[in-house]
N, C-alpha and C positions, 0 to 999 in steps of 0.2 A: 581413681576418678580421672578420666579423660577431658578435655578440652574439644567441643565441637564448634564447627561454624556452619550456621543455618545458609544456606543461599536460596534464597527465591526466585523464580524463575516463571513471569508471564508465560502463559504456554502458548496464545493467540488472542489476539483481535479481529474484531471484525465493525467493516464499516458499510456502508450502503447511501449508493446516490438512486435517487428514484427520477423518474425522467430526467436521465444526463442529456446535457447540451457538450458542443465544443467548448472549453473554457471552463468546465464544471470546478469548484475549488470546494473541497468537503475538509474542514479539521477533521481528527481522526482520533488522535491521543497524547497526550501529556504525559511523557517518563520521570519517574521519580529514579530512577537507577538506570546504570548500562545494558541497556539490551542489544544484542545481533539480530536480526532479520536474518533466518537461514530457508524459509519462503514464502511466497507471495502466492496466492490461488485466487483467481480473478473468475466470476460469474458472472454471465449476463443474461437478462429474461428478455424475450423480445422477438418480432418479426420479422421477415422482409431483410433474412442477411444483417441480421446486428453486429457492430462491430464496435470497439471502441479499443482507442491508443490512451493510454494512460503511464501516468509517474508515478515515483509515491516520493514525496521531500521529506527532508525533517529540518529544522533548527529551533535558535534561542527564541526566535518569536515568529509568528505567522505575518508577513508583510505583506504579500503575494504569491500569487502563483508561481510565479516564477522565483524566488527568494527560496532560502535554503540548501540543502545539499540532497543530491538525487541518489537514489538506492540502483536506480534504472538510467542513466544519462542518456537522455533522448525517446525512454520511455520503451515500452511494451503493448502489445495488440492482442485483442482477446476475440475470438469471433465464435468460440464456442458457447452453444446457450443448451447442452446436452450436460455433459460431468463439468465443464469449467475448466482452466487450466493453469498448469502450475510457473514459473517462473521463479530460478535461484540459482545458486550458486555460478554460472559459466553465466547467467543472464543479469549480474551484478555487477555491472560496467562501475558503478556508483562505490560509494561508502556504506555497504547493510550496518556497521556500528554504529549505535545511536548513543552518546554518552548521556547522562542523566540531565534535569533539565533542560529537555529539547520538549519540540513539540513535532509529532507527527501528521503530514497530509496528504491528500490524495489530491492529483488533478488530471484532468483528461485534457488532451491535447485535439483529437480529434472524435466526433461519435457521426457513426452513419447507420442507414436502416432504421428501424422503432425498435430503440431500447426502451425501455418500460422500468429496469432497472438494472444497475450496475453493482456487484459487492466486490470486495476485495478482504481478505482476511491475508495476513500476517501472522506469521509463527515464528516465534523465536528460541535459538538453540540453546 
């Protein structure tokens, strides 16, 4: 008889802001265990040159927007509202290891054009 160890492994999240503004602050998810962020896929619906610059944080407690630790330091632009686009690994300026007991966010720094909505999904390795 052998000895095995189960690991689990979130495969993705996904979140959604519906008419983001600048300053948009969305909780996202609360880890029970260490999870990597190995990418980020960001969607946006909308007209008129949609754009939005976004972070994603994480820490022990949601304060602010600005509170926590950044996956993206200084954040990420998405202007695709076709397939969406990916950002990861060379685009993780930040810490992607989330150690257990954190809580994950999303915030937008900047939205221009009519976003209608914003999603971002997370996958982790």
């Amino acid at each position: 008889m052998s000895n095995s160890i189960q690991v689990y492994v979130e495969p993705e999240r996904t979140g959604a802001l519906v008419s983001p503004v600048t300053g948009s602050f969305k909780p996202f998810h609360y880890t029970t265990r260490l999870l990597e962020v190995s990418n980020i896929h960001a969607t946006i619906e909308g007209d008129t040159s949609p754009s939005v610059t976004f972070t994603v944080r994480w820490g022990s407690s949601i304060i602010s927007a600005s509170g926590g630790t950044e996956i993206m330091a200084g954040g990420e632009t998405t202007t695709n509202n076709t397939t969406g686009e990916d950002f990861n690994g060379g685009d993780f300026d930040g810490d992607p290891t989330i150690p257990a007991g954190n809580h994950i966010w999303i915030v937008t720094s900047t939205v221009s054009g009519t976003v209608r909505q914003f999603n971002v999904t997370l996958t982790f390795a």
